[in-house]
Phi, psi and omega in degrees: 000127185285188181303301176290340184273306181312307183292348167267356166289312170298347161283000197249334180299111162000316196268342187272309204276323188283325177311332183288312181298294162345303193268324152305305201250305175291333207053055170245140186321160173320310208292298211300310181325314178305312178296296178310312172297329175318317191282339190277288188340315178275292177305335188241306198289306199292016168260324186333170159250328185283202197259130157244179180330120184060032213254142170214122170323106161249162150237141184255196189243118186303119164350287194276008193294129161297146165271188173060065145240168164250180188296323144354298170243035193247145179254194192223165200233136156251108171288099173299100190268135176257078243240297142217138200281028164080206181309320176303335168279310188309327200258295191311336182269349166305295184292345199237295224117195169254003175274323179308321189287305173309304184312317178314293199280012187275295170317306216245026175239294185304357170269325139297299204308305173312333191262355189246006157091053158187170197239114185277153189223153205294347187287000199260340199279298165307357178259297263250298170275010152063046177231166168266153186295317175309303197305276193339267174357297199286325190296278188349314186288308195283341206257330152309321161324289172329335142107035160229032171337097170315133183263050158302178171320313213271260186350301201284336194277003215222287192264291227114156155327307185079167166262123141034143161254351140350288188252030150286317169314299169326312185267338159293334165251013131301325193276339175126359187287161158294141186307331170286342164265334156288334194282318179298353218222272225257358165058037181238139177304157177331280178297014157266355186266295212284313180325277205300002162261315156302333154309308159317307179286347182260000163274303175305336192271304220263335173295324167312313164304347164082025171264121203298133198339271186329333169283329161319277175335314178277315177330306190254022184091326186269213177231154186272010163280005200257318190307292164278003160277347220241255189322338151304301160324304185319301206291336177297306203259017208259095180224133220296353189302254280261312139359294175307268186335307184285337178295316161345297184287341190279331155309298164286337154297316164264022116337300166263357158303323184292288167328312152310302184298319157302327161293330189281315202296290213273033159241017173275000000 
């Protein structure tokens, strides 16, 4: 796919038509128009239940299902799959190709499985992506060479989870990188970076508060293993330079709540 083909598909993209509406219909500058969508993306869409663009229904194999069942009785989860992200798939298949992309999205279907409590197997990865098992098979092969071992079924029942690329971002912007140095090592976009560190710091604020994991998890949307792995990082890395660095952040977050909340008073 050329160059010039990509870029008329990112004009075509849920987030590109609402950035026109803003900035068109509203007058509001790129930053700012840019700023909005970010917050609806975090406050409305990633809470939904329904499916949004390019999103898909499955059923998996619940995480903790014993094996050597048959699939019958084996149980099972239904899962909401990002089948494709949108502008983000889109800047990896300009920059990286489409084998870089398919992997991406092999990592990041398996990763919803995990967080929503079930576990994939490459023939599911290969229904989901209109691939063959053998191509599923080979992506896989590379991406452990790579030193990222796809967490399908057979992995997680053999090894463990691992960690996350959740918190592998959280923990690469403890250590001091920058979102552009993350974005180059983890292949994610900006505004997908910042989703996942605010979420990290609004896990790290209610866990202070001495509020139990599970009450975490609903707070913040997520599952509470993402809850403990996101404090497990914190405690790996909670020195005091990095300390700093979360407070910081912690701090503008509640700036802006604060901020919000005065604005809902003052349209009442």
């Amino acid at each position: 796919m050329d160059k010039e083909t990509i870029e008329r598909l990112k004009a075509k993209t849920p987030e590109q038509r609402f950035l026109q509406s803003m900035e068109n219909d509203f007058q509001l500058a790129p930053r700012v128009a840019a700023a909005v969508l970010e917050e609806v993306q975090d406050n409305l869409l990633s809470n939904s239940k329904e499916l949004g663009p390019g999103q898909i229904r499955v059923v998996l194999t619940r995480i903790n299902a014993p094996h050597g069942r048959r699939l019958r009785e084996t149980d099972l989860v239904e899962v909401i799959w990002s089948v494709d992200a949108g502008e983000e798939d889109l800047a990896l298949l300009q920059g990286a190709g489409r084998p870089a992309l398919r992997r991406s999205r092999i990592r990041r279907l398996l990763e919803e499985a995990l967080d929503q409590g079930a576990v994939a197997t490459q023939e599911d990865l290969a229904r989901a992506l209109q691939t063959s098992v053998r191509t599923i098979k080979r992506d896989c092969a590379y991406l452990k060479e790579a030193g990222k071992p796809p967490r399908t079924r057979g992995y997680v029942r053999g090894i463990g989870r691992g960690q996350s690329h959740k918190a592998e971002i959280v923990r690469r912007w403890l250590q001091g990188e920058t979102y552009d140095q993350i974005e180059l090592q983890v292949r994610h976009n900006p505004s997908s970076i910042r989703r996942y560190l605010k979420s990290f710091v609004q896990v790290v604020q209610l866990e202070r508060r001495g509020i139990p994991i599970e009450e975490i998890a609903e707070l913040a949307q997520i599952s509470s293993y993402l809850v403990e792995e996101y404090l497990r990082v914190y405690r790996e890395n909670d020195t005091p330079s990095r300390r700093q660095r979360l407070n910081e952040q912690m701090e503008r977050l509640n700036r802006r709540f604060q901020s919000s909340k005065g604005q809902k008073r003052g349209g009442r």
